[in-house]
VEXNUPA-441888 format. One record per residue: x, y, z of N, C-alpha, C, CB in turn; residue number from 1; residue in three letters. Coordinates in pm, whole numbers, plus 50000, padded with zeros to 5 digits. Each point is the difference from the previous one (the first is absolute). Glycine has a CB too. Example, Ala and Ser with C-alpha at 12.3 -4.5 7.8 and 13.67 -1.06 7.14 Angstrom:
2
{n.u 51319, n.v 49431, n.w 50780, ca.u 49911, ca.v 50119, ca.w 50000, c.u 50090, c.v 50120, c.w 50000, cb.u 49811, cb.v 49883, cb.w 50125, k 1, r ALA} $
{n.u 50154, n.v 50222, n.w 49803, ca.u 50082, ca.v 50119, ca.w 50006, c.u 49923, c.v 50109, c.w 50073, cb.u 50118, cb.v 49937, cb.w 49785, k 2, r SER} $
This chain:
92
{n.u 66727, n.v 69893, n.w 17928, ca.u 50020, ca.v 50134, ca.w 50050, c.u 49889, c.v 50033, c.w 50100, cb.u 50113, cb.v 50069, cb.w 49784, k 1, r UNK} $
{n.u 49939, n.v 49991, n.w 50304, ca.u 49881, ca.v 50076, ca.w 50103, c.u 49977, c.v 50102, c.w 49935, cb.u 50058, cb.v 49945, cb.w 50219, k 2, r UNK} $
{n.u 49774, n.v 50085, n.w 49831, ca.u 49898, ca.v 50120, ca.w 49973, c.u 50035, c.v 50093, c.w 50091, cb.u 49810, cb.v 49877, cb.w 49925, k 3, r UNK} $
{n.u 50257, n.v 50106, n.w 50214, ca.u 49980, ca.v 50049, ca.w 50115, c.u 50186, c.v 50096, c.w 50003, cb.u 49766, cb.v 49754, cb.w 50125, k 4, r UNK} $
{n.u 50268, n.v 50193, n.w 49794, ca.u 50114, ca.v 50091, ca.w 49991, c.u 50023, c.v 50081, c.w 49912, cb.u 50072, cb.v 49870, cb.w 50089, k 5, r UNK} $
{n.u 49983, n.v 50297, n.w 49869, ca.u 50000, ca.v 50055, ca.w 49883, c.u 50063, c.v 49946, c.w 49900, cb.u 49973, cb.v 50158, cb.w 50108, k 6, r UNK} $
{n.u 50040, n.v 49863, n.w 49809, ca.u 50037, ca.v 49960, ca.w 49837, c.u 50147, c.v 50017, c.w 49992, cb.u 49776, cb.v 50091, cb.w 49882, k 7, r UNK} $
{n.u 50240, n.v 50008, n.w 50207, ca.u 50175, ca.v 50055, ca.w 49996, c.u 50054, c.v 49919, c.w 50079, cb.u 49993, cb.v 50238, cb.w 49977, k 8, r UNK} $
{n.u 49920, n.v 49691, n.w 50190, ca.u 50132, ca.v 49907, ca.w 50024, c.u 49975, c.v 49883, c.w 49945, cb.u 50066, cb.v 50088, cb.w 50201, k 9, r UNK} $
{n.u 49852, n.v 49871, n.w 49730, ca.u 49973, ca.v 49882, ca.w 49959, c.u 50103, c.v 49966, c.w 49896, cb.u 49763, cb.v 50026, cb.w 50060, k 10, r UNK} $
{n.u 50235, n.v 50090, n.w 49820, ca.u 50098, ca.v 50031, ca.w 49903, c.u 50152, c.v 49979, c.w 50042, cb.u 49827, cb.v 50160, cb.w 49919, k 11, r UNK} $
{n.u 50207, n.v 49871, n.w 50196, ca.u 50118, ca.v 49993, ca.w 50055, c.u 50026, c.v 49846, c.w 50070, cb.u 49981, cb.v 50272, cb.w 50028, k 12, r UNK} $
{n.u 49946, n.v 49642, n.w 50038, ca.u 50031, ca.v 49933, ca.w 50018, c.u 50003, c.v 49921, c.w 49879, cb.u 49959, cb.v 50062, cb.w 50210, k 13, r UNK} $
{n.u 49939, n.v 49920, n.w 49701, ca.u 50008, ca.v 49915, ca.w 49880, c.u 50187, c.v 49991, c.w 49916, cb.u 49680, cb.v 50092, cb.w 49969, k 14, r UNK} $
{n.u 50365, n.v 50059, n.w 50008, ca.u 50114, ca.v 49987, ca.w 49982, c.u 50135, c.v 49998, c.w 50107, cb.u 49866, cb.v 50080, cb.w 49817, k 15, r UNK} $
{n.u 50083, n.v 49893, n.w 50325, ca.u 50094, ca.v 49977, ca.w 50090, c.u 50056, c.v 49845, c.w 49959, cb.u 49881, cb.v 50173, cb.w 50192, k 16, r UNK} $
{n.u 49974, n.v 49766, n.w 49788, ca.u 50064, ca.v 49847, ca.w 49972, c.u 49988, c.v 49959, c.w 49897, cb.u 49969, cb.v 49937, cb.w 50168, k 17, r UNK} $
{n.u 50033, n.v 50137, n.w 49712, ca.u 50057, ca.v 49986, ca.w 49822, c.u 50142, c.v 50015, c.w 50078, cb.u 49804, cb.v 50142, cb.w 49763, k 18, r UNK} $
{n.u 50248, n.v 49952, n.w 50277, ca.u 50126, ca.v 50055, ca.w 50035, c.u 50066, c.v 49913, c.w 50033, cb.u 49940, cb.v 50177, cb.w 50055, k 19, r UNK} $
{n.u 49988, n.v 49724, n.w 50079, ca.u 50041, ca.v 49922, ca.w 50091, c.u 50097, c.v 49865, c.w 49887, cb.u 49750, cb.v 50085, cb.w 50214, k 20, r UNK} $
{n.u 50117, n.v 49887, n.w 49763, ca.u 49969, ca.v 49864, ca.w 49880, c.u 50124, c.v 50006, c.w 49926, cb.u 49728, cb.v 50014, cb.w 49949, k 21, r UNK} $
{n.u 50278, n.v 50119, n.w 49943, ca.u 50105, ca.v 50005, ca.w 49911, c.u 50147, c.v 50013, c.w 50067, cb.u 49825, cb.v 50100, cb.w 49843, k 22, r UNK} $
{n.u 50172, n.v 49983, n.w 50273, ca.u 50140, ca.v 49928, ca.w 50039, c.u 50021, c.v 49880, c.w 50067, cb.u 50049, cb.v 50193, cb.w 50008, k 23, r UNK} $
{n.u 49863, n.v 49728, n.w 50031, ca.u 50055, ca.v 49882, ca.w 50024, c.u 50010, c.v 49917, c.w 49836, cb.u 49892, cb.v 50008, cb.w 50285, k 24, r UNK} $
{n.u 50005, n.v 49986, n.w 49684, ca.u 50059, ca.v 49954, ca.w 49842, c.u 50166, c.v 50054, c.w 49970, cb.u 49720, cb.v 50035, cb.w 49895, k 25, r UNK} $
{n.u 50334, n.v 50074, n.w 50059, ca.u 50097, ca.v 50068, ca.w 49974, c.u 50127, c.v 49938, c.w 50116, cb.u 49823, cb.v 50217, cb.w 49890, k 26, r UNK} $
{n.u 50115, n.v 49752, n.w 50238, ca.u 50113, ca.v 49903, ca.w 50096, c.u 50032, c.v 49872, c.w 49961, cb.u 49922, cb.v 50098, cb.w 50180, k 27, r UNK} $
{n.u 49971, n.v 49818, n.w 49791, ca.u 50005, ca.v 49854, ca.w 49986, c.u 50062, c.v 50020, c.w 49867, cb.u 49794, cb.v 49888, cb.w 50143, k 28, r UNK} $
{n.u 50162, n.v 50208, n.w 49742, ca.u 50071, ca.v 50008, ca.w 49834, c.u 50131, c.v 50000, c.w 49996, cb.u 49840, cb.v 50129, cb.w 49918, k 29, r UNK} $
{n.u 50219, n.v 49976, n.w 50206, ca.u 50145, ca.v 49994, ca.w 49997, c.u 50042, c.v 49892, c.w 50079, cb.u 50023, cb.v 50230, cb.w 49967, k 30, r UNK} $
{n.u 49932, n.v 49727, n.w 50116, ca.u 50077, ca.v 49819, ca.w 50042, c.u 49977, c.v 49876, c.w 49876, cb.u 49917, cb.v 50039, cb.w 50294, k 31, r UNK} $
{n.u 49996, n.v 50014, n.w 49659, ca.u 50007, ca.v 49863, ca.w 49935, c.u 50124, c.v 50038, c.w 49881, cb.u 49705, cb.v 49908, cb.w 50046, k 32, r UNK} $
{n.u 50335, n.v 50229, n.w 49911, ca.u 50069, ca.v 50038, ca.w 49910, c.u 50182, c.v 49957, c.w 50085, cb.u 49762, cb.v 50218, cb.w 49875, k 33, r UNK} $
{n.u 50187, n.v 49828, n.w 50207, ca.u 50184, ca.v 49982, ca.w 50087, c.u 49991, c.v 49819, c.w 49991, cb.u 50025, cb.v 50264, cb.w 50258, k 34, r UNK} $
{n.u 49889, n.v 49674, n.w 49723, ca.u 50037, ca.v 49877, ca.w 50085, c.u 50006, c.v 49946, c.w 49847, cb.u 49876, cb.v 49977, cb.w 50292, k 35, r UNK} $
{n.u 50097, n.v 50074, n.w 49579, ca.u 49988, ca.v 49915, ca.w 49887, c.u 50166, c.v 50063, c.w 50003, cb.u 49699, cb.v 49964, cb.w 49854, k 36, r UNK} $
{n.u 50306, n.v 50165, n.w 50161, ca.u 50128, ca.v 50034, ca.w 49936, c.u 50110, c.v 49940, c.w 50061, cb.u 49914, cb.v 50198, cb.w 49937, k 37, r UNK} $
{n.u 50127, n.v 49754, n.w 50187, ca.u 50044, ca.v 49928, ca.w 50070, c.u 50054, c.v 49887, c.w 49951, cb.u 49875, cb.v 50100, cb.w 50122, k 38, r UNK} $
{n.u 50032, n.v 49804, n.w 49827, ca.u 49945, ca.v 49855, ca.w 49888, c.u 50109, c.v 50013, c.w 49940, cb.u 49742, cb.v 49989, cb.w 49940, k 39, r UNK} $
{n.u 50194, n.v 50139, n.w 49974, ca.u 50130, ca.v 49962, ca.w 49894, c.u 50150, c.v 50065, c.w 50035, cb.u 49811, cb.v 49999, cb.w 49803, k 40, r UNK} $
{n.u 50166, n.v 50115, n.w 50275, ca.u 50157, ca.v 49994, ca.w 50058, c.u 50098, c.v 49867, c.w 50037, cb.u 49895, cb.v 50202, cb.w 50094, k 41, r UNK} $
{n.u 50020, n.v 49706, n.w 49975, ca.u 50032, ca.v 49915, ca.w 50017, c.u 50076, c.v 49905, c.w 49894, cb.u 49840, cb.v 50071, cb.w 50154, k 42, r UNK} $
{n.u 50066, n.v 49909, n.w 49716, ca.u 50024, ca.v 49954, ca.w 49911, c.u 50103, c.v 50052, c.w 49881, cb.u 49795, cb.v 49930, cb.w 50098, k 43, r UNK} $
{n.u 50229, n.v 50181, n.w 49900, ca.u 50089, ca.v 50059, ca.w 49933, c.u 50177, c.v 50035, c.w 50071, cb.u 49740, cb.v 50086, cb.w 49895, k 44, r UNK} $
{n.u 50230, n.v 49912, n.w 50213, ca.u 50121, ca.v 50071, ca.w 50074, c.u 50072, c.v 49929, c.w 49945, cb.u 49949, cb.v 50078, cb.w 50207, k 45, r UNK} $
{n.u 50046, n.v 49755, n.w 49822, ca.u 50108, ca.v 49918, ca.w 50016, c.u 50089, c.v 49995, c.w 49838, cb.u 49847, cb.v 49851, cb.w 50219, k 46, r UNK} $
{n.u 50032, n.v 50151, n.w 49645, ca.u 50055, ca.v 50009, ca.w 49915, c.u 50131, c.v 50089, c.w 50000, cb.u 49786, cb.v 49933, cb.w 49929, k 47, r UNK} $
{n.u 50145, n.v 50191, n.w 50125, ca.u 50102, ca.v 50100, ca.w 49975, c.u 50150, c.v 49990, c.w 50087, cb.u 49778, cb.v 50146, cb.w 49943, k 48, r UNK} $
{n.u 50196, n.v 49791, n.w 50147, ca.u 50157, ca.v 49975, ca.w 50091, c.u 50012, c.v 49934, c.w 49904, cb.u 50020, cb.v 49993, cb.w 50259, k 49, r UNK} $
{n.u 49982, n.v 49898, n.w 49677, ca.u 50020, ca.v 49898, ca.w 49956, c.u 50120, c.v 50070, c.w 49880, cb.u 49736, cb.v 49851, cb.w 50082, k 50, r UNK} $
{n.u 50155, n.v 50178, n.w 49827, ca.u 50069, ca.v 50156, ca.w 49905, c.u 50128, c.v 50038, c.w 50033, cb.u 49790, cb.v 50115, cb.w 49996, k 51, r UNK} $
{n.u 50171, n.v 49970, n.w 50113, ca.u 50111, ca.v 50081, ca.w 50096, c.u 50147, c.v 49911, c.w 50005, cb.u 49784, cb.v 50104, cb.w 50174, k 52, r UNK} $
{n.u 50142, n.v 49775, n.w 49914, ca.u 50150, ca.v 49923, ca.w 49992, c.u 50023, c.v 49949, c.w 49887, cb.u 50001, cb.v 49938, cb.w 50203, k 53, r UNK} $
{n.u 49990, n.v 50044, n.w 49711, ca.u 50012, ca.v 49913, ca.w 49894, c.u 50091, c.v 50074, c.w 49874, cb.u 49758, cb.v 49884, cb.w 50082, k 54, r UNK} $
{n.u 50180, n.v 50272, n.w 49927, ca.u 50105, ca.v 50119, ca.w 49962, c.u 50122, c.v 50041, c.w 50092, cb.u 49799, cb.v 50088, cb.w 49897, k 55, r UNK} $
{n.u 50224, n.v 49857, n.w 50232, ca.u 50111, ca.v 50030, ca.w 50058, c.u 50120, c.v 49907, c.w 50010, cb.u 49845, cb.v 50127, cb.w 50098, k 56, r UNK} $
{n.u 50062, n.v 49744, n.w 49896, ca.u 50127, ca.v 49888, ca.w 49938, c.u 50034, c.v 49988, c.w 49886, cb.u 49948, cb.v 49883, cb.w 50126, k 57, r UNK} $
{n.u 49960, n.v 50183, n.w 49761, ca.u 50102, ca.v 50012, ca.w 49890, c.u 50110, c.v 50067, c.w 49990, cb.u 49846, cb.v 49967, cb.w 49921, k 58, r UNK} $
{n.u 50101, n.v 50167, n.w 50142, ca.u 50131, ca.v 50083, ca.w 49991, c.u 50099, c.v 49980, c.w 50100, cb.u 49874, cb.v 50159, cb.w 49903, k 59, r UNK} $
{n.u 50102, n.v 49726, n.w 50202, ca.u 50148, ca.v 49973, ca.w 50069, c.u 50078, c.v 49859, c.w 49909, cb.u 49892, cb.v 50093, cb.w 50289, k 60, r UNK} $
{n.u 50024, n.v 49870, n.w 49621, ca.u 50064, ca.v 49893, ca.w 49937, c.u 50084, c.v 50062, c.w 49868, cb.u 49801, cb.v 49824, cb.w 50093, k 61, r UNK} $
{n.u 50134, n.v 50277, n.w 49859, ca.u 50053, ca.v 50076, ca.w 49909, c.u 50144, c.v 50068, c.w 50064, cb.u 49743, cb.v 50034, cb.w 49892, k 62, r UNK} $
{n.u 50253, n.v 50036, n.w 50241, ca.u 50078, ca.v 50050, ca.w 50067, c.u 50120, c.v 49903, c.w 49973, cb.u 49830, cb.v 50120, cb.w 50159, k 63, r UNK} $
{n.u 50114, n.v 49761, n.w 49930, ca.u 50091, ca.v 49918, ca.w 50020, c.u 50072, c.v 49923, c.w 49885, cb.u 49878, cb.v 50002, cb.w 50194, k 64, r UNK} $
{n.u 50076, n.v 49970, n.w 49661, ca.u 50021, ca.v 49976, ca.w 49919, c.u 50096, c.v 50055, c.w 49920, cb.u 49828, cb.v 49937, cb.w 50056, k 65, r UNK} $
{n.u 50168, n.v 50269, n.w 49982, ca.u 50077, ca.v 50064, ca.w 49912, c.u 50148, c.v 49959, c.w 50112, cb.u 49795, cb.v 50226, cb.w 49852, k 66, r UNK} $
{n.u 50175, n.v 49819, n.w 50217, ca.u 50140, ca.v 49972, ca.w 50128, c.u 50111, c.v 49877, c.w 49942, cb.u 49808, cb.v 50043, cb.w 50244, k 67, r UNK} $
{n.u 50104, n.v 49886, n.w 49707, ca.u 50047, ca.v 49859, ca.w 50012, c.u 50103, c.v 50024, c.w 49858, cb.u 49752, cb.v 49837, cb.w 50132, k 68, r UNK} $
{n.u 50183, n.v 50197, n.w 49748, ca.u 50056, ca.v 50039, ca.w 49932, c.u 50118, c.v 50089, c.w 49953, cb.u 49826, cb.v 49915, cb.w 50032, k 69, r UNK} $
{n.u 50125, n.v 50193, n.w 50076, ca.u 50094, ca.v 50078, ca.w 50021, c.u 50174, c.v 49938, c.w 50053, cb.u 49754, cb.v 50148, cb.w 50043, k 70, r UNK} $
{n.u 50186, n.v 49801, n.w 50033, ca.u 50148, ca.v 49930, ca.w 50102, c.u 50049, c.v 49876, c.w 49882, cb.u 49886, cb.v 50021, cb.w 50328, k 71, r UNK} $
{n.u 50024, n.v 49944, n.w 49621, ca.u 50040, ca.v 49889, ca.w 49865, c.u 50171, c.v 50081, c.w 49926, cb.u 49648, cb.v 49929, cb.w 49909, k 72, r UNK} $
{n.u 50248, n.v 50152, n.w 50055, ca.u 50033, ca.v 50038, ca.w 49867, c.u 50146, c.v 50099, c.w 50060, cb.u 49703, cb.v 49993, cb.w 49844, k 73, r UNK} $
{n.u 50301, n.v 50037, n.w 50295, ca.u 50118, ca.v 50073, ca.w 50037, c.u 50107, c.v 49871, c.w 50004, cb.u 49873, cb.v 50219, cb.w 50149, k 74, r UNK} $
{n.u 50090, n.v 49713, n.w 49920, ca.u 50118, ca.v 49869, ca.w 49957, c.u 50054, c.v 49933, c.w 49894, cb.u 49920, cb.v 49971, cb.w 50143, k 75, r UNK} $
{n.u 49984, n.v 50032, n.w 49757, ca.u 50057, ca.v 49980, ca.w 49877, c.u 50115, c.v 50101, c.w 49969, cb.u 49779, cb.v 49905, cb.w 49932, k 76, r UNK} $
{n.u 50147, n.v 50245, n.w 50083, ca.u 50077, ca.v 50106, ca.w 49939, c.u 50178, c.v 49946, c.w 50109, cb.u 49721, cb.v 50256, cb.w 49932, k 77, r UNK} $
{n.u 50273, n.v 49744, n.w 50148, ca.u 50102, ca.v 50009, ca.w 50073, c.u 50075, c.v 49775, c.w 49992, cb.u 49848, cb.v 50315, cb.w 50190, k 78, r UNK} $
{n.u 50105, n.v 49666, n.w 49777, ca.u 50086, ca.v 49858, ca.w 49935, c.u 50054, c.v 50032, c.w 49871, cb.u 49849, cb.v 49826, cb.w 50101, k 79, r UNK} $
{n.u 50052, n.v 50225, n.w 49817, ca.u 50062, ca.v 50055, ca.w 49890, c.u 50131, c.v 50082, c.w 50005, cb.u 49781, cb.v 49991, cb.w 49944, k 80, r UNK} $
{n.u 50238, n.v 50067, n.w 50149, ca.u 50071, ca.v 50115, ca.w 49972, c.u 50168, c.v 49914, c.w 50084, cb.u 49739, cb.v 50260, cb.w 50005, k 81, r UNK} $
{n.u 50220, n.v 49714, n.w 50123, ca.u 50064, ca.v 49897, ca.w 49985, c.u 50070, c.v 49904, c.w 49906, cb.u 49882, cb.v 50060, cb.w 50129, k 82, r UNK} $
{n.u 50039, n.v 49882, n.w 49807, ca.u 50064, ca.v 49891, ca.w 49869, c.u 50062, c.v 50116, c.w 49935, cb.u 49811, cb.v 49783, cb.w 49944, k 83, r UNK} $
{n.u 50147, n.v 50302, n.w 50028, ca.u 50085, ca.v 50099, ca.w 49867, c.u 50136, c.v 50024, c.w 50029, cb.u 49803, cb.v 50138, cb.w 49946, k 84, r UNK} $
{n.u 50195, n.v 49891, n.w 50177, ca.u 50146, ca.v 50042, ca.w 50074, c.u 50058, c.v 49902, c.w 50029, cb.u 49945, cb.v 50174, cb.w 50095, k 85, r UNK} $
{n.u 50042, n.v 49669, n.w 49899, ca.u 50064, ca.v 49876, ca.w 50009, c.u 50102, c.v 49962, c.w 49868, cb.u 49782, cb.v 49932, cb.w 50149, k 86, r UNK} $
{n.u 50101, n.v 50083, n.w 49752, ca.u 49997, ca.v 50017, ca.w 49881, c.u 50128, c.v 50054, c.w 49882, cb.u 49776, cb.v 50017, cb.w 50126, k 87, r UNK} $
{n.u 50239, n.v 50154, n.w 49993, ca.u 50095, ca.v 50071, ca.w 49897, c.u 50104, c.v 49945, c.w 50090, cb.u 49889, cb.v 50238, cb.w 49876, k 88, r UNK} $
{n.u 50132, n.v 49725, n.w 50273, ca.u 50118, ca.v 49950, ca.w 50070, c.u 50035, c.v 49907, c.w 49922, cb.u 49952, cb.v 50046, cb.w 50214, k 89, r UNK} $
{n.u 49978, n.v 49885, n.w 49699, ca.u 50079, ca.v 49836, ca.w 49977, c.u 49998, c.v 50035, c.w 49837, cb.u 49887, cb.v 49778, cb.w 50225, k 90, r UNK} $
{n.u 50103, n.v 50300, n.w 49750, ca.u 50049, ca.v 50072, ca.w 49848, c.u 50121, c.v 50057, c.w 50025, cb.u 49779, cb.v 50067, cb.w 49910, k 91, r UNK} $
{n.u 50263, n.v 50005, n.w 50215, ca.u 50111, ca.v 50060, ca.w 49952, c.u 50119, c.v 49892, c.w 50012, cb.u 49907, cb.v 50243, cb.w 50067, k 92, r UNK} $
């Protein structure tokens, strides 16, 4: 500290560059925070598409599965019904 300057600007500059100091600390704190968080964005995203798709082909296989059934099981109904009516023709 200078003798040759009052106490008040001395006081003021001393916390101009606490001020200074702590926000550059508080700059570099948040880059290093964006760039970790980043990291693991990185590392997590893909799980989660992964997820994502992995729940959307079930439910088009499920989709597609009931369909399948569906159209099954209408042809049966309708062979059946068919045969029945063959059935009472060659009964009477």
């Amino acid at each position: 500290m200078d003798d040759d300057k009052p106490i008040t600007d001395q006081a003021m500059e001393t916390m101009t560059t606490a001020v200074e100091a702590t926000k550059d600390a508080a700059v570099t704190a948040v880059k290093q925070v964006k760039k970790a968080a980043k990291k693991v964005a990185k590392k997590v995203a893909p799980k989660k598409t992964a997820k994502k798709k992995a729940k959307k082909a079930a439910k088009k296989t499920t989709k597609k599965a009931g369909k399948k059934s569906s159209k099954k099981a209408a042809k049966k109904a309708a062979k059946k019904a068919t045969k029945s009516k063959k059935a009472k023709k060659a009964k009477r």
